[in-house]
mmCIF file of the N, C-alpha and C atoms, coordinates in Angstrom:
data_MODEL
# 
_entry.id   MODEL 
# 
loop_
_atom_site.group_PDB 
_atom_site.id 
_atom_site.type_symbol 
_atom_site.label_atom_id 
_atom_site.label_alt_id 
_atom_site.label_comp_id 
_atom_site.label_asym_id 
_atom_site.label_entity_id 
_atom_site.label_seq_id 
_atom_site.pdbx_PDB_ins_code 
_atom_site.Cartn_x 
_atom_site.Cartn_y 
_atom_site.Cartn_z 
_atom_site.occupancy 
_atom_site.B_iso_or_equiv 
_atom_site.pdbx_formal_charge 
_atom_site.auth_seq_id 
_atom_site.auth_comp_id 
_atom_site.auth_asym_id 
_atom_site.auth_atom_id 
_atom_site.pdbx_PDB_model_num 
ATOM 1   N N  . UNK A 1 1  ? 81.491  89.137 101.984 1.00 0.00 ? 1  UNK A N  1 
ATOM 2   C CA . UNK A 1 1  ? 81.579  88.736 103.376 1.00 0.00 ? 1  UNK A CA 1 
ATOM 3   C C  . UNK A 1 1  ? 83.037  88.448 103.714 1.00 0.00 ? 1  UNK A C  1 
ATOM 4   N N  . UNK A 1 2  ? 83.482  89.242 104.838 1.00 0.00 ? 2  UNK A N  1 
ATOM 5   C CA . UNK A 1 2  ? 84.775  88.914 105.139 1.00 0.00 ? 2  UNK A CA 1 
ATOM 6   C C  . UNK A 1 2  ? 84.926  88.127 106.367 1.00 0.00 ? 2  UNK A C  1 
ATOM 7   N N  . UNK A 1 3  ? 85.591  87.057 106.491 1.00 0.00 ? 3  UNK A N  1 
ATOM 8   C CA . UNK A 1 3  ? 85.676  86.391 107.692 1.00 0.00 ? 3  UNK A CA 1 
ATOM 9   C C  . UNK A 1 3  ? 87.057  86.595 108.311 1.00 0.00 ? 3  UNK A C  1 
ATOM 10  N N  . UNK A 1 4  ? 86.903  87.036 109.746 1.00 0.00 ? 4  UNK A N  1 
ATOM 11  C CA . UNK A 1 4  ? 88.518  87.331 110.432 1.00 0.00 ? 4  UNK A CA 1 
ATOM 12  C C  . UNK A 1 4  ? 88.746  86.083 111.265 1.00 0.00 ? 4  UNK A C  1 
ATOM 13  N N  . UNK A 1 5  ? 89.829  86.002 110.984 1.00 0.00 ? 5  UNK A N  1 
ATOM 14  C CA . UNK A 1 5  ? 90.892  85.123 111.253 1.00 0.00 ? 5  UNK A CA 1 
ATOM 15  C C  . UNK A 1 5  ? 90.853  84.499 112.611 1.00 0.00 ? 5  UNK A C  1 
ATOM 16  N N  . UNK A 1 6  ? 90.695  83.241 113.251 1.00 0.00 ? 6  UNK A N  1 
ATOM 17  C CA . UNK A 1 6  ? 90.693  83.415 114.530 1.00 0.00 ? 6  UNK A CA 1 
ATOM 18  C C  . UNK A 1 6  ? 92.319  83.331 114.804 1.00 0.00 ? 6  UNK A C  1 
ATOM 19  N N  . UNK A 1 7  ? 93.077  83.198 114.435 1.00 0.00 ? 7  UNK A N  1 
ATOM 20  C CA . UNK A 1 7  ? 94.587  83.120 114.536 1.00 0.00 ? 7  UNK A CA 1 
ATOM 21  C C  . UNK A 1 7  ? 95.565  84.048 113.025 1.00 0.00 ? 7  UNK A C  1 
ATOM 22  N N  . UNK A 1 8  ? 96.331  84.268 113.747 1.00 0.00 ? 8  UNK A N  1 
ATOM 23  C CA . UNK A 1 8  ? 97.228  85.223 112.604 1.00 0.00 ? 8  UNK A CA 1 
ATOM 24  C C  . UNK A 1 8  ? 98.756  84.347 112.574 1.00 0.00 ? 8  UNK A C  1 
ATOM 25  N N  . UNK A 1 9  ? 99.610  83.788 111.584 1.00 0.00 ? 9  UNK A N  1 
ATOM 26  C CA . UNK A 1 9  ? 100.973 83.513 111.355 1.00 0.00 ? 9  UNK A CA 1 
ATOM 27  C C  . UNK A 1 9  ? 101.786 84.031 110.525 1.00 0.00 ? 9  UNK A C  1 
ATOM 28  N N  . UNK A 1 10 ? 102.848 84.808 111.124 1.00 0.00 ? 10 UNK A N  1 
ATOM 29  C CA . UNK A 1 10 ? 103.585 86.027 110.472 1.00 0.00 ? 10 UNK A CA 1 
ATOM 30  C C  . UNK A 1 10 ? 104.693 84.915 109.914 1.00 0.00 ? 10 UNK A C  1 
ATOM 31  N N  . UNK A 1 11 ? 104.788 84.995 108.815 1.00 0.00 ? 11 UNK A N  1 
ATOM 32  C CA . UNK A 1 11 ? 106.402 83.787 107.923 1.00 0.00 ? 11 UNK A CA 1 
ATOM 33  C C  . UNK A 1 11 ? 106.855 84.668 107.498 1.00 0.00 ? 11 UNK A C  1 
ATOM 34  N N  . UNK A 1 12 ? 106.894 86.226 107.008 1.00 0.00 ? 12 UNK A N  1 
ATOM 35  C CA . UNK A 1 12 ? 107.725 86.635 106.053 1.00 0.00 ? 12 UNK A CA 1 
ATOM 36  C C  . UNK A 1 12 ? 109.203 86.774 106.870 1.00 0.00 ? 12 UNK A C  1 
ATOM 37  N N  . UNK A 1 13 ? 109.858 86.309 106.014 1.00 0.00 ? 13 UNK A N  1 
ATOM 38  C CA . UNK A 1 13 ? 111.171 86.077 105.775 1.00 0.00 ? 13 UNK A CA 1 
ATOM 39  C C  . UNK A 1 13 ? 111.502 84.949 105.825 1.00 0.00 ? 13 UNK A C  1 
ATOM 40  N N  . UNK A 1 14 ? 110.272 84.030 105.691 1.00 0.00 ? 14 UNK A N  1 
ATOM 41  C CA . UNK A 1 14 ? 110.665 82.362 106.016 1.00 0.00 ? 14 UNK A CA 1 
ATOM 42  C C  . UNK A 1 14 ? 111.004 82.034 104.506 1.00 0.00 ? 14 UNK A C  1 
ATOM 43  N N  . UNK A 1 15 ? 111.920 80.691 104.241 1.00 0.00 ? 15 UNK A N  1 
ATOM 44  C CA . UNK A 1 15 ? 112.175 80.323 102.885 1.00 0.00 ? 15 UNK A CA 1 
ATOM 45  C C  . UNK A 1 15 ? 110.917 79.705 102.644 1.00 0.00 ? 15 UNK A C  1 
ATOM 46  N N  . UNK A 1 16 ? 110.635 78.866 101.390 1.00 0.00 ? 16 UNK A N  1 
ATOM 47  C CA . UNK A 1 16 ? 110.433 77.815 100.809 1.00 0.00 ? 16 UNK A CA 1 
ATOM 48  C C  . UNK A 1 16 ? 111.155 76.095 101.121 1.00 0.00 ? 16 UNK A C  1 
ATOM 49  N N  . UNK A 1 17 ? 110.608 74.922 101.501 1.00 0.00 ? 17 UNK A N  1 
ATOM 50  C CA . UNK A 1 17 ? 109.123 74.860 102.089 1.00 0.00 ? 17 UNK A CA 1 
ATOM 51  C C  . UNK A 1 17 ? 109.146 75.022 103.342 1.00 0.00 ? 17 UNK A C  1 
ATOM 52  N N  . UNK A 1 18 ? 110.044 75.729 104.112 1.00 0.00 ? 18 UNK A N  1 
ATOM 53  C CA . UNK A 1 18 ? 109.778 75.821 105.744 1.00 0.00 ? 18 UNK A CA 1 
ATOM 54  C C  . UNK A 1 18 ? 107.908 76.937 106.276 1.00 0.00 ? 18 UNK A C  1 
ATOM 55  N N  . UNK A 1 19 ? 107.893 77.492 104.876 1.00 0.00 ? 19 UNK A N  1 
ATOM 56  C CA . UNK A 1 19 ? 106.768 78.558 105.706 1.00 0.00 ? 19 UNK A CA 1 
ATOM 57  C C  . UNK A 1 19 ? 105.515 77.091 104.894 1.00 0.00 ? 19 UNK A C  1 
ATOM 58  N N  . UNK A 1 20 ? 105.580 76.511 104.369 1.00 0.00 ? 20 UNK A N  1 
ATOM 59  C CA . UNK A 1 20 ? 104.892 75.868 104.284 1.00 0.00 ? 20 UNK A CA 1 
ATOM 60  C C  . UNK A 1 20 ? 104.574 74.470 105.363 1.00 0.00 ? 20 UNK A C  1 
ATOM 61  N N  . UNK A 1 21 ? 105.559 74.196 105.638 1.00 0.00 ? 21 UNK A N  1 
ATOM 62  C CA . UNK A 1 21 ? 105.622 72.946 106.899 1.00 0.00 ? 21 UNK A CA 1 
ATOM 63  C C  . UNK A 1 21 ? 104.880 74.105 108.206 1.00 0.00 ? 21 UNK A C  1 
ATOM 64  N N  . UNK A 1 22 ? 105.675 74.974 108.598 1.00 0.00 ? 22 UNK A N  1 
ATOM 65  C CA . UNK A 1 22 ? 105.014 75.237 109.504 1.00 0.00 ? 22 UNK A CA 1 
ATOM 66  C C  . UNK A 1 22 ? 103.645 76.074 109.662 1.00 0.00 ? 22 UNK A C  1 
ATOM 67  N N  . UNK A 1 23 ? 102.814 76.245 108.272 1.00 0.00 ? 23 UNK A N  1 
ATOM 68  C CA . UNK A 1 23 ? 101.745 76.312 108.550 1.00 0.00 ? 23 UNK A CA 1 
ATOM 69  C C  . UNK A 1 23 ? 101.035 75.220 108.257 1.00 0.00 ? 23 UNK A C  1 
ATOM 70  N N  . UNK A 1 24 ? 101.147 74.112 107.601 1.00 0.00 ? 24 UNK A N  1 
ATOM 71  C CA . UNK A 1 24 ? 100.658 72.820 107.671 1.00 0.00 ? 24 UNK A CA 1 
ATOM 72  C C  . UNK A 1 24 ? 100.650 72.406 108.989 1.00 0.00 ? 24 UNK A C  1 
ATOM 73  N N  . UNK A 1 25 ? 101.923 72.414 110.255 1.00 0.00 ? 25 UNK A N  1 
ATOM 74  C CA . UNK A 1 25 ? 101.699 72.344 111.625 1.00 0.00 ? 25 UNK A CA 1 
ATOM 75  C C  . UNK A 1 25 ? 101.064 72.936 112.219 1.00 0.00 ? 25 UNK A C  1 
ATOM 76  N N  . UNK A 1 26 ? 100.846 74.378 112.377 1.00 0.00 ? 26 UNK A N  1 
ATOM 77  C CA . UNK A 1 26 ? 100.266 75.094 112.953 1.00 0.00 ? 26 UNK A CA 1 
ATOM 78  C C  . UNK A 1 26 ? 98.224  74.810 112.451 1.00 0.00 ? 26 UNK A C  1 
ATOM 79  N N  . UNK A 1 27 ? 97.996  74.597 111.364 1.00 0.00 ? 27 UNK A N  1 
ATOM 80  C CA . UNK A 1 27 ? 96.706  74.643 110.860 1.00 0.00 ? 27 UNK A CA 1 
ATOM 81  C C  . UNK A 1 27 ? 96.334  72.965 112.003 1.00 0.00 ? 27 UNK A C  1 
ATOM 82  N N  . UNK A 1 28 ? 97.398  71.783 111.762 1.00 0.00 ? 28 UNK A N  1 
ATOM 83  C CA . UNK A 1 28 ? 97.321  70.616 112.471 1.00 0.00 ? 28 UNK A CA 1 
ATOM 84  C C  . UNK A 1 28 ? 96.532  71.135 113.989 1.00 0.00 ? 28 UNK A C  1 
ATOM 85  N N  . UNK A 1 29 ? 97.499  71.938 114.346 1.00 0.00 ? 29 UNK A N  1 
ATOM 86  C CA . UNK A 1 29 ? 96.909  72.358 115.943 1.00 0.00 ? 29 UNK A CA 1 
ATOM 87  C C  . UNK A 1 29 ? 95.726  73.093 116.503 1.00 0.00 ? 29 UNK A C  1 
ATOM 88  N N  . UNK A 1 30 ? 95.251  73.457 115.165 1.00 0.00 ? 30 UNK A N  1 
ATOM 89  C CA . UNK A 1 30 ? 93.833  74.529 115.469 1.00 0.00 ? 30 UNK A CA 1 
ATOM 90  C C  . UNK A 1 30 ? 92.950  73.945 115.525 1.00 0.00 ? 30 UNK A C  1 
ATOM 91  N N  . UNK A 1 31 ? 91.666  74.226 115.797 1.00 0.00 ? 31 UNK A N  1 
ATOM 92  C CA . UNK A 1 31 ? 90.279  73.658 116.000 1.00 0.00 ? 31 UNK A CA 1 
ATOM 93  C C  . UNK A 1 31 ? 89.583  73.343 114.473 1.00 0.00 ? 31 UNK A C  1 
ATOM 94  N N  . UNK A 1 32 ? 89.220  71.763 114.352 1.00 0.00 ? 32 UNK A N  1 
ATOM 95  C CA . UNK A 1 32 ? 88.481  72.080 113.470 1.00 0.00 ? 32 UNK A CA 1 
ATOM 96  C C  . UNK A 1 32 ? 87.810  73.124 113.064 1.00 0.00 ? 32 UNK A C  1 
ATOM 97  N N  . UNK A 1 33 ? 87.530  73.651 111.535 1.00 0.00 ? 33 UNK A N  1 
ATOM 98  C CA . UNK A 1 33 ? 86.876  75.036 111.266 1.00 0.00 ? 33 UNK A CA 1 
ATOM 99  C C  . UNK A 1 33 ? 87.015  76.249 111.654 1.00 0.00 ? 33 UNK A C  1 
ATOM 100 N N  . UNK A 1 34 ? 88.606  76.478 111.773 1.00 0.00 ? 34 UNK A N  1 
ATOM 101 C CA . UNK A 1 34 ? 89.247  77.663 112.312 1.00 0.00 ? 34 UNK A CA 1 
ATOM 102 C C  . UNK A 1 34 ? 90.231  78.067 110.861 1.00 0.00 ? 34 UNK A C  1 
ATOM 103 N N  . UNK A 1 35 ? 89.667  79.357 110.851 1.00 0.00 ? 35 UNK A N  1 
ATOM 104 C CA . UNK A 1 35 ? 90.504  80.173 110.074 1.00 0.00 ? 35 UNK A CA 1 
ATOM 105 C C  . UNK A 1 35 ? 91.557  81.100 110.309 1.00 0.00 ? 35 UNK A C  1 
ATOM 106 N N  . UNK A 1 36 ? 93.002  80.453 109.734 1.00 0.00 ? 36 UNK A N  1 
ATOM 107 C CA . UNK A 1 36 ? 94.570  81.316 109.760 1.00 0.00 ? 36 UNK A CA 1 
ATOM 108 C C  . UNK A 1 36 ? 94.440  82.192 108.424 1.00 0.00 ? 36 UNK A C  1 
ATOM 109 N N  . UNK A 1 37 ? 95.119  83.155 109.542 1.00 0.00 ? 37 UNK A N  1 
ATOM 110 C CA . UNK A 1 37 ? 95.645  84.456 108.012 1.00 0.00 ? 37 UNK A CA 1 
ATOM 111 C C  . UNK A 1 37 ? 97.258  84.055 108.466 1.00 0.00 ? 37 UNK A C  1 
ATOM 112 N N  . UNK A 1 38 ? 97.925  83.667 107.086 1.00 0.00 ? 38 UNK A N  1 
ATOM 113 C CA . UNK A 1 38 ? 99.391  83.467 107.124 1.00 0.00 ? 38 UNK A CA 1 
ATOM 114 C C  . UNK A 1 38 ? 99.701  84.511 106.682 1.00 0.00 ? 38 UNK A C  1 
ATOM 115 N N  . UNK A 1 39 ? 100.613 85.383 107.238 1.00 0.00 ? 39 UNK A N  1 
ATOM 116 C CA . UNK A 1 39 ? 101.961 86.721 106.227 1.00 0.00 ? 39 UNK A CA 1 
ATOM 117 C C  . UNK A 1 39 ? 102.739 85.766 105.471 1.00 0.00 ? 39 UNK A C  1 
ATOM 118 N N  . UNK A 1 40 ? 103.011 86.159 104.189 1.00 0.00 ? 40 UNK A N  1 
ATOM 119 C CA . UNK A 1 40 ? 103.913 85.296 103.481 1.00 0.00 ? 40 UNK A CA 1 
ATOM 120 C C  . UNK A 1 40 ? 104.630 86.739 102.283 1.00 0.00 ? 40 UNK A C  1 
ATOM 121 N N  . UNK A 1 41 ? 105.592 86.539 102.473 1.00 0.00 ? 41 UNK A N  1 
ATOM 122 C CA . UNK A 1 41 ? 106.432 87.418 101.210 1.00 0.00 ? 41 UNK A CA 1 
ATOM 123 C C  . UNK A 1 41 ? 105.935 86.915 99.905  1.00 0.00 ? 41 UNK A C  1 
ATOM 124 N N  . UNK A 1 42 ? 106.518 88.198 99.532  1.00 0.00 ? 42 UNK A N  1 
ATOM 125 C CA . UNK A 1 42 ? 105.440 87.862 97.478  1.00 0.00 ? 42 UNK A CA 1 
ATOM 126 C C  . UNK A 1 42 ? 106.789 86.968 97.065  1.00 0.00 ? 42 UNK A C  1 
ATOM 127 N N  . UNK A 1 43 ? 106.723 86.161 95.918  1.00 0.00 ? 43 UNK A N  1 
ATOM 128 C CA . UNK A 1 43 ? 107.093 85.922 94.816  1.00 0.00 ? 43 UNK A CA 1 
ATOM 129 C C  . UNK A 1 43 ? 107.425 84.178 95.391  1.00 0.00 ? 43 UNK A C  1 
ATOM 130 N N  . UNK A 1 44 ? 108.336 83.560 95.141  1.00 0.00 ? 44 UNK A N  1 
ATOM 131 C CA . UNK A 1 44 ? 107.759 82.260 95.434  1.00 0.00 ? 44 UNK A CA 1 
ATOM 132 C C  . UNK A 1 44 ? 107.180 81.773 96.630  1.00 0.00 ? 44 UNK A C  1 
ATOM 133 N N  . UNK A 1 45 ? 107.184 82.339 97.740  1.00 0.00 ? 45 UNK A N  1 
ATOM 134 C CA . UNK A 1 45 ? 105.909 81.470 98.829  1.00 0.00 ? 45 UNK A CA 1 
ATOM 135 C C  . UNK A 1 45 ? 104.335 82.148 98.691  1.00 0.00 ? 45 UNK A C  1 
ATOM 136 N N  . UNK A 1 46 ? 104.577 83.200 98.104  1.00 0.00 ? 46 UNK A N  1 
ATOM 137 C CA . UNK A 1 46 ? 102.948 83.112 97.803  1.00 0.00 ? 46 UNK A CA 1 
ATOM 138 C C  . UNK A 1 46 ? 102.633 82.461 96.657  1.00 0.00 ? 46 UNK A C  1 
ATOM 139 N N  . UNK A 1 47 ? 103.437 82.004 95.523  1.00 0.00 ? 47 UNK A N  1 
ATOM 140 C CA . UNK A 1 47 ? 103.206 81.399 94.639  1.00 0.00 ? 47 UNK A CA 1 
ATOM 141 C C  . UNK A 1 47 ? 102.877 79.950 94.782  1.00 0.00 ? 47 UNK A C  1 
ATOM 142 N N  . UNK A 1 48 ? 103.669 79.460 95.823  1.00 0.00 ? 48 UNK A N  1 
ATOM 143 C CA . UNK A 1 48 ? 103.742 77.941 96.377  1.00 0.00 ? 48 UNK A CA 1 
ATOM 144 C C  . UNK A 1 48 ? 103.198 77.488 97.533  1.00 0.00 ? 48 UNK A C  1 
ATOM 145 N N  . UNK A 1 49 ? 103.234 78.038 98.721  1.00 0.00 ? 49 UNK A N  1 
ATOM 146 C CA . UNK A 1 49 ? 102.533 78.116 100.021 1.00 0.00 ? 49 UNK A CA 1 
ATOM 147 C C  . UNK A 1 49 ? 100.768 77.258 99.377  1.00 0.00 ? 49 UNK A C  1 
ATOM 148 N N  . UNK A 1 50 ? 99.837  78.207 98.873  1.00 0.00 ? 50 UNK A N  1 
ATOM 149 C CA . UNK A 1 50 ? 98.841  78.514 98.298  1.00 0.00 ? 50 UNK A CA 1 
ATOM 150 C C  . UNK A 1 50 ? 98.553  77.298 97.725  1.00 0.00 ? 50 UNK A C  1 
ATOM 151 N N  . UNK A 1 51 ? 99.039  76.421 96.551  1.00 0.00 ? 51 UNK A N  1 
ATOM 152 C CA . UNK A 1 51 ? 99.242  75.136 96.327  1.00 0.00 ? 51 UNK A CA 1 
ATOM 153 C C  . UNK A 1 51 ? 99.626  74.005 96.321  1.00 0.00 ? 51 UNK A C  1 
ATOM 154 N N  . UNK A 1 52 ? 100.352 73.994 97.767  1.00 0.00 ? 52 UNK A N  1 
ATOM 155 C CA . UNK A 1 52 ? 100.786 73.255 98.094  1.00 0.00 ? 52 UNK A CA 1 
ATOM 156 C C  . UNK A 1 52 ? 100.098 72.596 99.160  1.00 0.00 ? 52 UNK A C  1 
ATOM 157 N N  . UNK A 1 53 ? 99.181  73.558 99.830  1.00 0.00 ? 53 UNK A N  1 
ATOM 158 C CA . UNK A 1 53 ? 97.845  73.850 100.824 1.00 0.00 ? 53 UNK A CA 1 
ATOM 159 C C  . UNK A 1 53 ? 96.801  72.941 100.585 1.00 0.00 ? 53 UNK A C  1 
ATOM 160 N N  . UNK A 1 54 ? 96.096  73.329 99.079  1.00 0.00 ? 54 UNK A N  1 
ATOM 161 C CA . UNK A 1 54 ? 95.272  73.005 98.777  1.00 0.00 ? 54 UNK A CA 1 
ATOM 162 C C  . UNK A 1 54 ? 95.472  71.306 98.173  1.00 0.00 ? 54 UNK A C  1 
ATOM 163 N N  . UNK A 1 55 ? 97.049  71.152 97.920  1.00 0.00 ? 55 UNK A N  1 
ATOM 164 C CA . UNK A 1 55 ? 97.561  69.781 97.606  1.00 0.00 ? 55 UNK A CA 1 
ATOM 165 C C  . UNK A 1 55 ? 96.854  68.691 98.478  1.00 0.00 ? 55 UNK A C  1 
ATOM 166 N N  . UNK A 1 56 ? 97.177  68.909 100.027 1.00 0.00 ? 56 UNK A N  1 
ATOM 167 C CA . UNK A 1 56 ? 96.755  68.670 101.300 1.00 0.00 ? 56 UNK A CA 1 
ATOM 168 C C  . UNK A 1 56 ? 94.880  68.809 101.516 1.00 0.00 ? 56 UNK A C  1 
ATOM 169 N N  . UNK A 1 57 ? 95.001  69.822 100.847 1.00 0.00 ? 57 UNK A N  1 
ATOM 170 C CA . UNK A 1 57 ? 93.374  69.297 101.567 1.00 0.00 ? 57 UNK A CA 1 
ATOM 171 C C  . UNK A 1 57 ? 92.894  70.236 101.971 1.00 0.00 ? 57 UNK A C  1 
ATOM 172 N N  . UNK A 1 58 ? 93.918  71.658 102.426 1.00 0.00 ? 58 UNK A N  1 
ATOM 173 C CA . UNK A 1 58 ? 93.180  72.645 102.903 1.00 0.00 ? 58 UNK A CA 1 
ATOM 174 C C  . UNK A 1 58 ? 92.939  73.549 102.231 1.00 0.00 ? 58 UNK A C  1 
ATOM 175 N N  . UNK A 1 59 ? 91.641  74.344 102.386 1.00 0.00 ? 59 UNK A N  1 
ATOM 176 C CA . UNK A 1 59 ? 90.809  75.278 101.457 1.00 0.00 ? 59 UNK A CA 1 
ATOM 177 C C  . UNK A 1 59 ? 91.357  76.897 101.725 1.00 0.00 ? 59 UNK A C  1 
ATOM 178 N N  . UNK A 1 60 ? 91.513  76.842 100.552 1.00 0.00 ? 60 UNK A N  1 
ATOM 179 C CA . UNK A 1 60 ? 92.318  78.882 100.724 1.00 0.00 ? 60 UNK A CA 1 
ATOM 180 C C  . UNK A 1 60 ? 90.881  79.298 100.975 1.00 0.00 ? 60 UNK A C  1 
ATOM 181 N N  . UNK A 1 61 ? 90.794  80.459 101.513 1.00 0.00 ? 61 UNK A N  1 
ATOM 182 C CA . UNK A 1 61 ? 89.550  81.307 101.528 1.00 0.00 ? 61 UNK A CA 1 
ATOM 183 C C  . UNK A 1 61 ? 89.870  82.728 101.011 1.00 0.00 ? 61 UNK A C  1 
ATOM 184 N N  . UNK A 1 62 ? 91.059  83.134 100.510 1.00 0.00 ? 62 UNK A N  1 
ATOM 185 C CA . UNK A 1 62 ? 91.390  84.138 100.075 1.00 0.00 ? 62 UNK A CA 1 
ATOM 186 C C  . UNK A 1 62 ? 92.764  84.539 100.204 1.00 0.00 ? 62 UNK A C  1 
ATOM 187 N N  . UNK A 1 63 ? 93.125  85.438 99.334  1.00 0.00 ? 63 UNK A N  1 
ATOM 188 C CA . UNK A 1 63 ? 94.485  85.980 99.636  1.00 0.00 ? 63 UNK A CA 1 
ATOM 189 C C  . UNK A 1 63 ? 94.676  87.414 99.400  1.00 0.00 ? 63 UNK A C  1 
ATOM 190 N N  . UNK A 1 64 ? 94.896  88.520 99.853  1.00 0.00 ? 64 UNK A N  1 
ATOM 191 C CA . UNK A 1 64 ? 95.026  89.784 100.151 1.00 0.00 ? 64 UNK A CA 1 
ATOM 192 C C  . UNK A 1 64 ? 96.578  90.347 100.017 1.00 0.00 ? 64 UNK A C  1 
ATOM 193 N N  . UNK A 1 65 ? 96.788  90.934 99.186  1.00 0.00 ? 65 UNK A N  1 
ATOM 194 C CA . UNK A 1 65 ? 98.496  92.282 98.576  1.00 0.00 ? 65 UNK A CA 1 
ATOM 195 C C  . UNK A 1 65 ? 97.989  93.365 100.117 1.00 0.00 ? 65 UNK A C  1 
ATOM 196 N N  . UNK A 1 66 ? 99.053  93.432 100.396 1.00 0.00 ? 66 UNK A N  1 
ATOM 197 C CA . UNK A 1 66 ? 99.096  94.228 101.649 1.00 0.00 ? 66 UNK A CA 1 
ATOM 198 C C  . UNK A 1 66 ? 100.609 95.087 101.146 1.00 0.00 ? 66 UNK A C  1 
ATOM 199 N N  . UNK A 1 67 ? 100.986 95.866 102.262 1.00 0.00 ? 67 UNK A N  1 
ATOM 200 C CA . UNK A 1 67 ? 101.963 96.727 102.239 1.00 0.00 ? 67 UNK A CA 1 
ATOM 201 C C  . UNK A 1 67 ? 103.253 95.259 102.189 1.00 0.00 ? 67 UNK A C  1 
ATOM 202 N N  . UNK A 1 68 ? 104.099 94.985 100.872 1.00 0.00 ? 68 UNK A N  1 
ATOM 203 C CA . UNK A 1 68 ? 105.061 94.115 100.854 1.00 0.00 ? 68 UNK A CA 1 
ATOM 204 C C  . UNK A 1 68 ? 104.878 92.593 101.605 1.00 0.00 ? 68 UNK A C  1 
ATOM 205 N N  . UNK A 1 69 ? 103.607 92.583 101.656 1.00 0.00 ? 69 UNK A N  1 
ATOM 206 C CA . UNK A 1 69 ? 103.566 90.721 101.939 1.00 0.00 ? 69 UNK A CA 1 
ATOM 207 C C  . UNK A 1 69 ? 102.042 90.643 101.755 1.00 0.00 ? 69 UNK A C  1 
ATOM 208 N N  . UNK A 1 70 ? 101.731 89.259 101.367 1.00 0.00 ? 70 UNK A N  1 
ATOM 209 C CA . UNK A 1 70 ? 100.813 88.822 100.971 1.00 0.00 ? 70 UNK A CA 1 
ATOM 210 C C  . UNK A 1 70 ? 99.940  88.478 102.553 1.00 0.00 ? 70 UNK A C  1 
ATOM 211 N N  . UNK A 1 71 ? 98.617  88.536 102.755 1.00 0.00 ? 71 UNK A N  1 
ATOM 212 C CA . UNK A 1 71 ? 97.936  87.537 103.604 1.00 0.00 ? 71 UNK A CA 1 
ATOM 213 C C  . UNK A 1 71 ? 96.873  86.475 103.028 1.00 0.00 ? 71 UNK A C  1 
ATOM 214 N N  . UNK A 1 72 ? 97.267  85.746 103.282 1.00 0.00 ? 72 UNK A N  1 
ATOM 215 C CA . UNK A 1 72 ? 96.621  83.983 102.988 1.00 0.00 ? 72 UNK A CA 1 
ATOM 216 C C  . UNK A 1 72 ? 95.659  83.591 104.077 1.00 0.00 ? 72 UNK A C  1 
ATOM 217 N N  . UNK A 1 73 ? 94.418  83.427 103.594 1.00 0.00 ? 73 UNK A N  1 
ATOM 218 C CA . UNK A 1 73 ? 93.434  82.701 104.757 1.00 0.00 ? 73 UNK A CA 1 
ATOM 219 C C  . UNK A 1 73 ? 93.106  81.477 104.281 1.00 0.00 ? 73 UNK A C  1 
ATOM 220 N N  . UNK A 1 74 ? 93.405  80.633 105.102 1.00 0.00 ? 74 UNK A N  1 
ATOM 221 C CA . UNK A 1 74 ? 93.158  79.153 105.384 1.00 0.00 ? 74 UNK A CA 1 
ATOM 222 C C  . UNK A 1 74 ? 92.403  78.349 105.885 1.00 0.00 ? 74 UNK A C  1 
ATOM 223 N N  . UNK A 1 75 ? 91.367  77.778 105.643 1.00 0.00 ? 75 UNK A N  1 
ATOM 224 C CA . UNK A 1 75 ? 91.240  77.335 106.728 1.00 0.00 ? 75 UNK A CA 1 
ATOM 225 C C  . UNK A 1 75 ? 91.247  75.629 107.155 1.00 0.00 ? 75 UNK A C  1 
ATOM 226 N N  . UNK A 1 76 ? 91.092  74.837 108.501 1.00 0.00 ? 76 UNK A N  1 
ATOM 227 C CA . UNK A 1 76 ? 90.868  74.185 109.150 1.00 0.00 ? 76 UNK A CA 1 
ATOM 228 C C  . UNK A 1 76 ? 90.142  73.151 108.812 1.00 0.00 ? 76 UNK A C  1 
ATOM 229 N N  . UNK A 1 77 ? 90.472  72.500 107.909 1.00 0.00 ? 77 UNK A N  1 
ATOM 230 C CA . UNK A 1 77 ? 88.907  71.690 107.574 1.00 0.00 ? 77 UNK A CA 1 
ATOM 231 C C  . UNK A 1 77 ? 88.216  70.672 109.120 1.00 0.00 ? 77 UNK A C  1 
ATOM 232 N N  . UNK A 1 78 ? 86.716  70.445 108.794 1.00 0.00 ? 78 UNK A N  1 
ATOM 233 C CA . UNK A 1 78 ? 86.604  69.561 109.817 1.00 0.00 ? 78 UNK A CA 1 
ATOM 234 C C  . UNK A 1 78 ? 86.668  68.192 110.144 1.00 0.00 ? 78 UNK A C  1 
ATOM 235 N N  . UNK A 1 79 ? 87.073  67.581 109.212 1.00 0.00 ? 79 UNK A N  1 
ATOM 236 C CA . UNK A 1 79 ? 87.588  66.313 109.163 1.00 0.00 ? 79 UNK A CA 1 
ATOM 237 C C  . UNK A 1 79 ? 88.808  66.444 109.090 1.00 0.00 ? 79 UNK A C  1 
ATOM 238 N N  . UNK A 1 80 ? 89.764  65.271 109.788 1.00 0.00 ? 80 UNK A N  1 
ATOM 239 C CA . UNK A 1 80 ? 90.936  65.065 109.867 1.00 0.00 ? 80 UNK A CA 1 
ATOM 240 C C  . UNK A 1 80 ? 91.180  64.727 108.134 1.00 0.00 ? 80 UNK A C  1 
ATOM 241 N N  . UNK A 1 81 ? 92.831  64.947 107.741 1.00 0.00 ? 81 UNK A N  1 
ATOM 242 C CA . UNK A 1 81 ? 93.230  64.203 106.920 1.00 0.00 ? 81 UNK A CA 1 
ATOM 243 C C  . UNK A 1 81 ? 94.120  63.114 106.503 1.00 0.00 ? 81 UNK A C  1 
ATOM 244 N N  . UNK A 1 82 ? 94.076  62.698 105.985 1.00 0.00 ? 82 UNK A N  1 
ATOM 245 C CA . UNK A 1 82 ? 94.780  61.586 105.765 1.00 0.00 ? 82 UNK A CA 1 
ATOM 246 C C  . UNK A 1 82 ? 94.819  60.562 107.023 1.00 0.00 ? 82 UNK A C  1 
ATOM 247 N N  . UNK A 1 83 ? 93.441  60.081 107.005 1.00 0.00 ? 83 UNK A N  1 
ATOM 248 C CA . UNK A 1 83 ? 92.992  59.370 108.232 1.00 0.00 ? 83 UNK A CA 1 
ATOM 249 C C  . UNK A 1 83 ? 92.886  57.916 107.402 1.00 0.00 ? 83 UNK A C  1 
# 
């Protein structure tokens, strides 16, 4: 079962931890139980992005090798965190 994304965030070419802050912001702004596909370049932000995510609280739902960048689905949990 594949679930599409209700939002897409393109980072490649972002460093380390900026593509991570700003999908930690961006996930902040979505609807509870909404799933992001992040673009992230291979080698350390897909290595780190990914666990640094789940550090937080939010649940990967998958990650996909595409043509030179990775896509990361995320999603939204429905409880706030760190409440």
């Amino acid at each position: 079962m594949s679930s599409l994304p209700d939002e897409q965030l393109d980072l490649r070419g972002t460093p380390c931890p900026i593509n991570f802050v700003r999908t930690k912001l961006y996930l902040e702004k979505m609807a509870p139980g909404a799933l992001l596909e992040v673009w992230l370049d291979p080698g350390e932000p897909i290595e780190q992005v990914p666990d640094s995510l789940t550090m937080e609280g939010y649940p990967i739902e998958g990650v996909e090798e595409r043509d030179r960048y990775f896509a990361l689905k995320v999603r939204r949990p429905h409880q706030h965190l760190h409440d």
